[in-house]
C-alpha positions as CSV (number, residue, x, y, z in Angstrom):
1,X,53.6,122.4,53.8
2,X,55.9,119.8,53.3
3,X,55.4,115.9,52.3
4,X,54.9,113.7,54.8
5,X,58.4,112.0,55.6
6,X,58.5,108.1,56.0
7,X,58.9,107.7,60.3
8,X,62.7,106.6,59.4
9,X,63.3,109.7,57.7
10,X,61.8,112.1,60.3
11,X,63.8,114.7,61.6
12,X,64.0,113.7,65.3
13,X,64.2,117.0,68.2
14,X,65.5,116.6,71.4
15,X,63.9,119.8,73.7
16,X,65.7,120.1,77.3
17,X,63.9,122.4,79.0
18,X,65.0,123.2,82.2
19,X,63.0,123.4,85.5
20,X,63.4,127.6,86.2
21,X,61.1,128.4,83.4
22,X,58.1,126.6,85.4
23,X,59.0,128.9,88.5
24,X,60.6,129.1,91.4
25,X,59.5,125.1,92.3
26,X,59.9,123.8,88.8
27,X,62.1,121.0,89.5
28,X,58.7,120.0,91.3
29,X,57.1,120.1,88.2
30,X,59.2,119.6,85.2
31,X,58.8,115.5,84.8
32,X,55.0,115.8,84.6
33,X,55.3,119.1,82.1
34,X,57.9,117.2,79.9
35,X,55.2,114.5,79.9
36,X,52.3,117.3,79.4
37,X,54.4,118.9,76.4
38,X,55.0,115.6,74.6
39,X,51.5,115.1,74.4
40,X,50.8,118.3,73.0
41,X,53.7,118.4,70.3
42,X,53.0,114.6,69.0
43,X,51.1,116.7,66.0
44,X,53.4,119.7,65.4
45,X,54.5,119.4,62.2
46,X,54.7,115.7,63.1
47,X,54.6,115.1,59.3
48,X,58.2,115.6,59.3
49,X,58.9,116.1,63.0
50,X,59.3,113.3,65.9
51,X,59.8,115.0,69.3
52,X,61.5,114.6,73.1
53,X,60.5,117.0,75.2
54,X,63.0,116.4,78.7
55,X,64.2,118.0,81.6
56,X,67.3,120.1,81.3
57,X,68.8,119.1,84.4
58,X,72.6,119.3,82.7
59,X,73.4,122.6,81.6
60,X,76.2,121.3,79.4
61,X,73.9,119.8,77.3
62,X,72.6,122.0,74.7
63,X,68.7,122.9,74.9
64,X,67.9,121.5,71.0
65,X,69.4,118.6,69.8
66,X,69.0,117.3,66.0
67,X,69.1,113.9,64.6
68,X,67.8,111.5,62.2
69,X,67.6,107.7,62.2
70,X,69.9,107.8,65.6
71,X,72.4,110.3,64.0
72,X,72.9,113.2,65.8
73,X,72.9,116.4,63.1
74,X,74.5,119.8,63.6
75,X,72.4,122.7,63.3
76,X,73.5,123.2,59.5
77,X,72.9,119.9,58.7
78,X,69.3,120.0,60.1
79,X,68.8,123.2,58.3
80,X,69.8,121.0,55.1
81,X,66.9,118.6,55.6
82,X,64.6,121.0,56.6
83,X,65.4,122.8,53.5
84,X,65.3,119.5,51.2
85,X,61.6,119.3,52.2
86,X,60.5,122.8,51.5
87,X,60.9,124.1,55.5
88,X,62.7,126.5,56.9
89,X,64.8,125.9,60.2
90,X,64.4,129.9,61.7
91,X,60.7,129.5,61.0
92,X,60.6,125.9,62.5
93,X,62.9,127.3,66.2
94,X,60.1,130.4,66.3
95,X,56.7,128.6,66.1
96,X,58.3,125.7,68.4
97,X,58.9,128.8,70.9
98,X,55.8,129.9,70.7
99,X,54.2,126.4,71.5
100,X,56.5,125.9,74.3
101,X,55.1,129.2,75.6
102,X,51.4,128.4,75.6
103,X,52.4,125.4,76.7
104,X,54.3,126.3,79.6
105,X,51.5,128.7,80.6
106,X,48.7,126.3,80.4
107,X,50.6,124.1,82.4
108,X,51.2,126.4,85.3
109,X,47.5,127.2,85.0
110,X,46.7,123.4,85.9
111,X,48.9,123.6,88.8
């Protein structure tokens, strides 16, 4: 497990997730799961990790953005700094896929 990093230093994730993967009515429902999902990733690997969980309504932007302090990263330079603090950016993309998951299905449950 990696050190806590100081909040400056955190490794900021922008999610887009876009509105089909709650159903058929999703862009009903994608504000309030964004704001549902937040809450539930504050503490994954929130050591190291500060998250934004939005709507995908722009396919052009890309579903995972990087950055740090304001400074967007590309995907090799995330997988520098997740390296630098013992963590490993395949690892990190597969257990945030699996969150989403539950997450997405406990939030359809609720609706």
């Amino acid at each position: 497990m990696p050190d806590p990093q100081p909040e400056q230093n955190k490794l900021t994730l922008t999610y887009r997730v876009e509105p089909g993967c709650l159903g058929p009515d999703g862009k009903d429902h994608i504000e309030g799961f964004c704001q549902f999902a937040n809450r539930a990733v504050s503490t994954l690997d929130a050591d190291f990790v500060n998250w934004q969980v939005i709507p995908r309504y722009d396919k052009s932007l890309p579903e995972m953005e990087f950055s740090v302090r304001g400074k967007s990263l590309p995907r090799s330079k995330a997988e520098q700094y997740l390296a630098a603090i013992d963590a490993d950016l395949d690892e990190f993309e597969a257990h945030l896929g699996d969150a989403l998951v539950r997450m997405i299905e406990a939030y359809r449950n609720r609706l």
